[in-house]
C-alpha positions as CSV (number, residue, x, y, z in Angstrom):
1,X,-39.6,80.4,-154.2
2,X,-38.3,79.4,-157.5
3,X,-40.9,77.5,-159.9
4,X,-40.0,73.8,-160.7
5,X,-38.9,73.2,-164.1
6,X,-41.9,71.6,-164.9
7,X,-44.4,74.4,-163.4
8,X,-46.4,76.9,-165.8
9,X,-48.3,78.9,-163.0
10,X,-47.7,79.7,-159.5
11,X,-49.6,77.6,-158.0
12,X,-47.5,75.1,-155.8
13,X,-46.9,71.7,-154.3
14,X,-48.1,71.0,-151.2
15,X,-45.6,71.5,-148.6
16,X,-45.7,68.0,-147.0
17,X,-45.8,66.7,-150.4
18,X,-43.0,68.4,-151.9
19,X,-41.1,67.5,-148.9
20,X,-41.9,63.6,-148.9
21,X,-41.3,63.6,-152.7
22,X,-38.0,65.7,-153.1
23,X,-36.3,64.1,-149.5
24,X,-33.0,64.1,-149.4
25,X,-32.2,63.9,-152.8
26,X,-31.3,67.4,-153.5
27,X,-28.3,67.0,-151.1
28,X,-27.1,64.3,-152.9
29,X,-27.1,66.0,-155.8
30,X,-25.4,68.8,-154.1
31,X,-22.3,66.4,-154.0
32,X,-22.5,64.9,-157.0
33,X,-22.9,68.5,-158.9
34,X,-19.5,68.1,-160.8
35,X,-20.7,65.5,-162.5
36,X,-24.0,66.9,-163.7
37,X,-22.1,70.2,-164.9
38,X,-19.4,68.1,-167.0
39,X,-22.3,66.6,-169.0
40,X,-23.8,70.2,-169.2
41,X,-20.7,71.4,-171.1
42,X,-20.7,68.1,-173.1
43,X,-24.3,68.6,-174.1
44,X,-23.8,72.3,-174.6
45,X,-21.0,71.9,-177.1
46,X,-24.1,68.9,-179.0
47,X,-26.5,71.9,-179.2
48,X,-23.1,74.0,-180.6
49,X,-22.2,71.5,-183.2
50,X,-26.5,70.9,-184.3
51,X,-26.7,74.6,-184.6
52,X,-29.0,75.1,-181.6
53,X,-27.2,77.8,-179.7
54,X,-24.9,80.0,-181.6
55,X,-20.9,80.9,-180.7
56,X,-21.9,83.5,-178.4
57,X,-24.3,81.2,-176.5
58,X,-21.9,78.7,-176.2
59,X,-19.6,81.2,-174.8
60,X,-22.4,82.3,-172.3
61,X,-23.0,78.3,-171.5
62,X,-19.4,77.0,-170.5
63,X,-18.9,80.6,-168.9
64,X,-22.1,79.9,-166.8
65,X,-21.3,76.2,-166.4
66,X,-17.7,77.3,-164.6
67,X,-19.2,80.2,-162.9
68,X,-21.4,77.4,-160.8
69,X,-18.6,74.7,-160.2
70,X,-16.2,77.8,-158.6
71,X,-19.0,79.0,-156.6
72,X,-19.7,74.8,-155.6
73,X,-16.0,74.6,-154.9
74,X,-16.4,78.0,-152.8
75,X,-19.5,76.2,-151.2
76,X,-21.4,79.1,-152.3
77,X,-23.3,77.6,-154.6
78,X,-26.6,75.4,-153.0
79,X,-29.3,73.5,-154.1
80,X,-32.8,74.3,-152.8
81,X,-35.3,71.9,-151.9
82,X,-38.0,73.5,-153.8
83,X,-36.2,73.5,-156.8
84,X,-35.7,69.7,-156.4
85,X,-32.6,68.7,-157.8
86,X,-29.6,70.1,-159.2
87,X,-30.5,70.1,-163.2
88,X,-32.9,72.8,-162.1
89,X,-30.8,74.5,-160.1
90,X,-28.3,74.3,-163.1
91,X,-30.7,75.4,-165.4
92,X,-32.1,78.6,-163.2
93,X,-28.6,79.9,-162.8
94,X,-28.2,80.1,-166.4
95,X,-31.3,81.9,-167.2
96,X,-31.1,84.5,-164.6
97,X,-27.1,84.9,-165.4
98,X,-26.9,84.9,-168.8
99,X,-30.4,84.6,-170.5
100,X,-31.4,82.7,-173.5
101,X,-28.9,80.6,-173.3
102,X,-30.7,79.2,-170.5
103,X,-33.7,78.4,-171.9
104,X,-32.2,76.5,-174.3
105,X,-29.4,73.7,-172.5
106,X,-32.4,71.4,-172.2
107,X,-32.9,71.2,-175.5
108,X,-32.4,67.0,-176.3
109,X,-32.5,65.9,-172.6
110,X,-34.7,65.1,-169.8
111,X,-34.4,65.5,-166.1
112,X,-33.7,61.5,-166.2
113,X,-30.7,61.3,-168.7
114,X,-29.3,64.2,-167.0
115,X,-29.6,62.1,-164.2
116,X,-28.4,59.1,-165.4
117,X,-25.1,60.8,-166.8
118,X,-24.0,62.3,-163.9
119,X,-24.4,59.1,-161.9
120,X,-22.9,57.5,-164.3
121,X,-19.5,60.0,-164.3
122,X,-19.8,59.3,-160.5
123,X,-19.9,55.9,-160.9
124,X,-17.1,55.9,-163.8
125,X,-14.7,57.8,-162.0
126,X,-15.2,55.8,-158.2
127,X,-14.7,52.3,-160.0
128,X,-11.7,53.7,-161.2
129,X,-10.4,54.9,-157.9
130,X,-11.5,51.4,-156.0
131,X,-9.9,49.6,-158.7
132,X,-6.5,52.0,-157.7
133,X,-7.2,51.4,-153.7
134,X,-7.6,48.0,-154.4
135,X,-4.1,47.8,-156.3
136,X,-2.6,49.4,-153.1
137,X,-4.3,47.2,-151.2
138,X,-2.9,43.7,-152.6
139,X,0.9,45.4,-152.7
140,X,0.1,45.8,-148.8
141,X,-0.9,42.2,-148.5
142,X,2.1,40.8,-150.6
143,X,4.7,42.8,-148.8
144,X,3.5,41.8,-145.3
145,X,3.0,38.3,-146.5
146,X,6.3,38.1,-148.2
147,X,8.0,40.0,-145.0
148,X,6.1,37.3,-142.7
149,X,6.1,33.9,-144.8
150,X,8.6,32.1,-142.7
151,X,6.8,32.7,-139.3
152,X,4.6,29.7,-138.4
153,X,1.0,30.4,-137.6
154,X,-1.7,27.8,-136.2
155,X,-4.3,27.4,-138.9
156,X,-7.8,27.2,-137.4
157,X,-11.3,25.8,-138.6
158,X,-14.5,25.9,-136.3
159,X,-11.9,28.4,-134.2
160,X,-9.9,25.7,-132.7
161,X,-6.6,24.8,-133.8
162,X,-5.9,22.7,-136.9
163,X,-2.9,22.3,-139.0
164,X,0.5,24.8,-139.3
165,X,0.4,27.2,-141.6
166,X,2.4,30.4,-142.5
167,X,1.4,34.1,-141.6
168,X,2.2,34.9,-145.2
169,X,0.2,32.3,-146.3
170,X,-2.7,33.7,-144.0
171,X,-2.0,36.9,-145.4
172,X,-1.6,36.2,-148.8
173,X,-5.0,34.5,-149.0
174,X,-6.5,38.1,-148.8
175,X,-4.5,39.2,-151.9
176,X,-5.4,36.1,-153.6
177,X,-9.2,37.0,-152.9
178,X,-8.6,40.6,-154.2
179,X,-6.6,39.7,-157.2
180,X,-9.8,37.6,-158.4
181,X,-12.2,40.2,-157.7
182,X,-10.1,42.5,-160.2
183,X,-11.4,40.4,-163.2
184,X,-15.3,40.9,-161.8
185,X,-14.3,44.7,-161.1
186,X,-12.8,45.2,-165.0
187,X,-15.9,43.4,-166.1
188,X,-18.0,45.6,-164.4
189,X,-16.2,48.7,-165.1
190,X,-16.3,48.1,-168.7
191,X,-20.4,47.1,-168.8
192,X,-20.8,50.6,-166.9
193,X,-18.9,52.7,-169.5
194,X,-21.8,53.6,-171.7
195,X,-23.2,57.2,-172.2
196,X,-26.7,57.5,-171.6
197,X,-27.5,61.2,-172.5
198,X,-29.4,61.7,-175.3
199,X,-31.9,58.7,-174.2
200,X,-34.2,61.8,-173.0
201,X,-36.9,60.2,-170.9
202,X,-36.4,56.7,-172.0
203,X,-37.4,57.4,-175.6
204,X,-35.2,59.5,-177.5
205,X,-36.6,62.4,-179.7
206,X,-38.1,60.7,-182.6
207,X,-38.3,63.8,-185.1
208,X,-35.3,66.0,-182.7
209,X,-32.2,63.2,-183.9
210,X,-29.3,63.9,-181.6
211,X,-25.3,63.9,-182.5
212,X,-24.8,61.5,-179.2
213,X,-21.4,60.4,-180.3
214,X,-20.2,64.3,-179.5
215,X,-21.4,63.9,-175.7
216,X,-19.6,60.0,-175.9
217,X,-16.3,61.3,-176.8
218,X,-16.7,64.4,-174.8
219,X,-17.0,62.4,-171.5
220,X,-14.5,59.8,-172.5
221,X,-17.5,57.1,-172.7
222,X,-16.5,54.2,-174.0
223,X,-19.4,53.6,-176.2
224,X,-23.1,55.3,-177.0
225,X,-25.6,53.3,-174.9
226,X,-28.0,53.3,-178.3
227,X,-30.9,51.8,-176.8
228,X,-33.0,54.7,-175.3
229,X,-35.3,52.4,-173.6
230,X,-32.2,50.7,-172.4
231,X,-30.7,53.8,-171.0
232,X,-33.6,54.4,-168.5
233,X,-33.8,50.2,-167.9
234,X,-30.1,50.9,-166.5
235,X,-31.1,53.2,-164.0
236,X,-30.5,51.4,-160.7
237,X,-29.9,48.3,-162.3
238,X,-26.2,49.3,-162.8
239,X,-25.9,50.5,-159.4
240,X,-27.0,47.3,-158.0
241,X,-24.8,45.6,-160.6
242,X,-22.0,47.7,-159.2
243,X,-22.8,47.7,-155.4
244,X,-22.7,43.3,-155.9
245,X,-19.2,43.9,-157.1
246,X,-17.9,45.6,-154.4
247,X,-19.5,43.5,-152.0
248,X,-16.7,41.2,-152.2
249,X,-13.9,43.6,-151.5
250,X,-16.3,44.1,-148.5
251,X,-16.8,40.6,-147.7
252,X,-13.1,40.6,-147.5
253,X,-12.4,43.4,-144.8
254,X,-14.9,41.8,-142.7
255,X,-13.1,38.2,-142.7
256,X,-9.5,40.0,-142.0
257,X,-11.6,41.7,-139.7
258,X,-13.0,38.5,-138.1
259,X,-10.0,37.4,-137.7
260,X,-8.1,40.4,-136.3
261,X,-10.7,40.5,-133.5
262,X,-9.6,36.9,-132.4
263,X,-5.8,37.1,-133.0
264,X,-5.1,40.7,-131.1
265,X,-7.1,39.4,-127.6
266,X,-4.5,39.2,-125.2
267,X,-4.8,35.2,-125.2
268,X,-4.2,35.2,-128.1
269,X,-1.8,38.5,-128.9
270,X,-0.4,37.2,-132.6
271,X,-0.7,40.7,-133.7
272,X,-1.2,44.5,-133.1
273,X,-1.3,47.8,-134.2
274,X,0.1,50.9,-133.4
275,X,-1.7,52.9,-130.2
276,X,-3.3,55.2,-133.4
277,X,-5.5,52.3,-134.7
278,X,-7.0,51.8,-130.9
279,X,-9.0,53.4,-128.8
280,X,-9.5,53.0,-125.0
281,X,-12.4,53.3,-122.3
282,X,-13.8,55.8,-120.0
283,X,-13.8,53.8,-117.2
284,X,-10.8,50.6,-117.6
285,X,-7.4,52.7,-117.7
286,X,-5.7,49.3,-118.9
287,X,-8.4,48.9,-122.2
288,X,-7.1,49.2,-125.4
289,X,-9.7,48.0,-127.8
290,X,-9.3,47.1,-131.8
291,X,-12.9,48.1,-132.4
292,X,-12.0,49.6,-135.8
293,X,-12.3,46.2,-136.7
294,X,-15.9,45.7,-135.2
295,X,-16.6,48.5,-137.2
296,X,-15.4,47.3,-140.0
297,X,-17.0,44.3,-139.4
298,X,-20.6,46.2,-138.9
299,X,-20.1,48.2,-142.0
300,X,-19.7,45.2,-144.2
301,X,-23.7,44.2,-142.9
302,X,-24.7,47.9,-143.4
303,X,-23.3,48.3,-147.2
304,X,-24.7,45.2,-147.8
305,X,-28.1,46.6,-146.6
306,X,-27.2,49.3,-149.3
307,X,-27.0,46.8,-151.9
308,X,-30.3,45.6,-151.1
309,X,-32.2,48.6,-150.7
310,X,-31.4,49.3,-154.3
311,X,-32.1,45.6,-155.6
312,X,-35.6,45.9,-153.7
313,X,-36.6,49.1,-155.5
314,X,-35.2,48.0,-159.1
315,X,-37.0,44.6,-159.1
316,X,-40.1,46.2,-157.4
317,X,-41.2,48.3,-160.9
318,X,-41.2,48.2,-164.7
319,X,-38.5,48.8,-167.1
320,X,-40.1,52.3,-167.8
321,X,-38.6,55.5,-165.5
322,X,-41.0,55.6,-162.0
323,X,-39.6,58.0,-159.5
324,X,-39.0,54.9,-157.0
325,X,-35.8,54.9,-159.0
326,X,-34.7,58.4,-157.4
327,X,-34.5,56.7,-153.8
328,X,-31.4,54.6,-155.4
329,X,-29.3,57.2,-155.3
330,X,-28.3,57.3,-151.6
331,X,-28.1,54.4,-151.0
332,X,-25.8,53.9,-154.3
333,X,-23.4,57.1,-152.9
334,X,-23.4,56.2,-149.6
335,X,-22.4,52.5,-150.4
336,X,-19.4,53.5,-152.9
337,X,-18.2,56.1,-150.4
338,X,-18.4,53.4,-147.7
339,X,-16.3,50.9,-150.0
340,X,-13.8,53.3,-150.9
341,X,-13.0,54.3,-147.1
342,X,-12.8,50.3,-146.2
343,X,-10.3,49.9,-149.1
344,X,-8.2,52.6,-148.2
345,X,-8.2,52.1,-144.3
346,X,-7.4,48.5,-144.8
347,X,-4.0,48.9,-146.9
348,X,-3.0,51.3,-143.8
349,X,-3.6,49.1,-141.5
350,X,-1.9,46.0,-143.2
351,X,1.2,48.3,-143.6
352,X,1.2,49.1,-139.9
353,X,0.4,45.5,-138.5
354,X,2.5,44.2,-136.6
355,X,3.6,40.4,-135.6
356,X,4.2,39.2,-132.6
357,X,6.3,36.1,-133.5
358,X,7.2,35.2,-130.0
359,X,3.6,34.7,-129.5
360,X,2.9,32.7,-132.5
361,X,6.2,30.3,-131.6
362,X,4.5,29.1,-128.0
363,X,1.1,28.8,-130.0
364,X,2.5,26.3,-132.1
365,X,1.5,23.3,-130.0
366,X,2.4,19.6,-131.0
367,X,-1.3,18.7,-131.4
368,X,-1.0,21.0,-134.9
369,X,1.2,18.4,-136.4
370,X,-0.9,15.0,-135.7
371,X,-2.0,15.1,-139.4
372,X,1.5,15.3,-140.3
373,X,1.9,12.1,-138.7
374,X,-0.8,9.8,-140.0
375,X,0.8,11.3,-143.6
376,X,4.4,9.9,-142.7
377,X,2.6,6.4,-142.3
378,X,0.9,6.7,-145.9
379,X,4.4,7.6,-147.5
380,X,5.5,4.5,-145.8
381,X,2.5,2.4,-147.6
382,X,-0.1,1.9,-145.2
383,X,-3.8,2.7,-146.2
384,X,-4.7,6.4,-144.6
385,X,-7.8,5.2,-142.8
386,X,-5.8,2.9,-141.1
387,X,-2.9,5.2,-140.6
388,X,-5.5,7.9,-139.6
389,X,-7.0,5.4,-136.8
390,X,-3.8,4.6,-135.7
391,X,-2.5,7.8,-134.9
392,X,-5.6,8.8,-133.3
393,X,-5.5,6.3,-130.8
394,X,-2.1,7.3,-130.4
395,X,-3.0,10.9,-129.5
396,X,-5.6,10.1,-127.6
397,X,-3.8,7.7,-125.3
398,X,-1.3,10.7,-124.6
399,X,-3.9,13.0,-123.7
């Protein structure tokens, strides 16, 4: 067993310790490894440029650096609980691989910035990919809603028939939704794009200055995030900052999916997908069910729980690094992950939908038009209580 970075004897943790402390979190950083070795280079080429390792050393650190992302990419590379995250794991490989060089690519940086940057790489490069999903996504609404904006639809509220509408209208209101949550998604993206390496453990190096704009421009940050304190304040509070963005994008699947659930019943039937997008039962040969919309539908209540969790432990604790913070992460992967797949298995679905007009013609009973009426009497000058009462009566009578 490997000592921990921070061990200077042999003596150990506590096995039921160092298994409630470390959890899970090593796996995670098994996944988001990538990330933590891109800001390795970054901050090796710093210690390059400040004189700290030498030419060879450098050599010796990217060589090191790649040698662990093939072996990840090979999956032969893994992260062991007892050496509790990945910047140690990082770290080990280099001293026993190539020496000195190892001892030295922590030089500047704490266990927490190196934690922060990689999250924030994740996070960084994830936006960017929802924000492309999401693109696709809208396309897929506008098509289908420009394809489908002269079939008429009922239009419900309380889930009983109301007024006529349009299926592209009912479909369009989705895009609409998603085009405004592209202006909270931007907004987000660019708070987010700060590099918060260098910060240390939330203090900086007061007499060890670092070259921090070198690791900015190396990871195509958009700015330094200066304020050290700031950088370990961020921790968690951007993910939840980020996880309440994409909750709307989520709040969005689940309506479509709401709706889905009533509009493919068979008393209903207005639309339907492809035998691919159903599944069927064990026992009913007849079943086809659309429960990859209840699932949908759950998953919205789940990454919202996500959200939460994250929120909970943030506001729970100080502005200073506690290692309540390291719990974020999971939740904060898991969510993103769960956002992305929604996104992307939405816009296939949209593009495969298909509409039953027949269907939606008998549905389009006469009582969907009675406010029609009592607006025909206004345009003729009567008051619209009055023309409202009137034509109540009047439908009422028939009925």
């Amino acid at each position: 067993m490997k000592n921990k970075l921070w061990q200077t004897s042999n003596g150990g943790l506590h096995p039921l310790v160092e298994a409630f402390t470390v959890g899970d979190d090593y796996i995670f950083d098994q996944q988001l490894l990538p990330y933590d070795i891109q800001a390795s280079k970054a901050h090796a080429e710093m210690l390059f440029e400040m004189n700290i390792i030498n030419q060879k050393e450098f050599a010796q650190a990217k060589q090191g650096l790649q040698e662990i992302i093939d072996l990840w990419g090979k999956d032969k590379f893994s992260i062991q609980k007892s050496q509790e995250d990945g910047h140690t794991a990082i770290e080990q490989y280099l001293t026993e691989k190539h020496g000195e060089v190892g001892k030295k690519i922590h030089t500047g940086r704490s266990r927490n910035d190196q934690s922060l940057v990689m999250i924030r790489l994740f996070m960084k490069e994830k936006l960017l990919e929802i924000q492309k999903e999401v693109n696709e996504l809208i396309a897929s609404f506008q098509k289908k809603a420009e394809d489908s904006n002269h079939i008429p639809m009922p239009g419900y509220t309380h889930i009983q028939k109301a007024m006529p509408t349009k299926v592209g209208v009912w479909l369009d209101s989705f895009s609409a939704a998603l085009q405004d949550f592209q202006g909270v998604l931007n907004a987000t993206t660019s708070m987010i794009d700060q590099n918060p390496l260098g910060s240390a453990s939330g203090f900086g190096i007061e007499n060890f200055p670092l070259k921090r704009e070198i690791t900015t421009q190396k990871l195509g940050f958009g700015k330094t995030q200066e304020n050290p304190m700031y950088c370990g304040f961020s921790r968690g509070f951007f993910e939840n900052t980020v996880l309440q963005t994409l909750s709307q994008p989520m709040i969005i699947a689940g309506k479509f999916a709401n709706d889905m659930m009533l509009f493919t019943t068979q008393e209903f039937n207005f639309f339907s997908l492809p035998n691919e997008f159903t599944t069927g039962s064990s026992i009913m040969p007849q079943k086809r069910n659309y429960d990859v919309f209840e699932i949908m539908r759950g998953n919205v209540k789940v990454f919202t729980s996500y959200q939460i969790e994250i929120q909970q432990i943030v506001s729970s604790i100080g502005s200073g690094y506690q290692r309540d913070l390291q719990l974020t992460k999971k939740p904060f992967v898991l969510g993103i992950n769960l956002c992305l797949d929604t996104i992307v298995l939405l816009s296939t679905i949209i593009q495969s939908l298909k509409i039953n007009q027949q269907e939606l013609d008998k549905a389009m009973s006469q009582d969907l038009y009675v406010t029609n009426k009592v607006y025909e009497l206004v345009k003729k000058g009567m008051s619209f209580r009055e023309a409202y009462v009137e034509v109540k009566e009047a439908f009422l009578e028939k009925k």
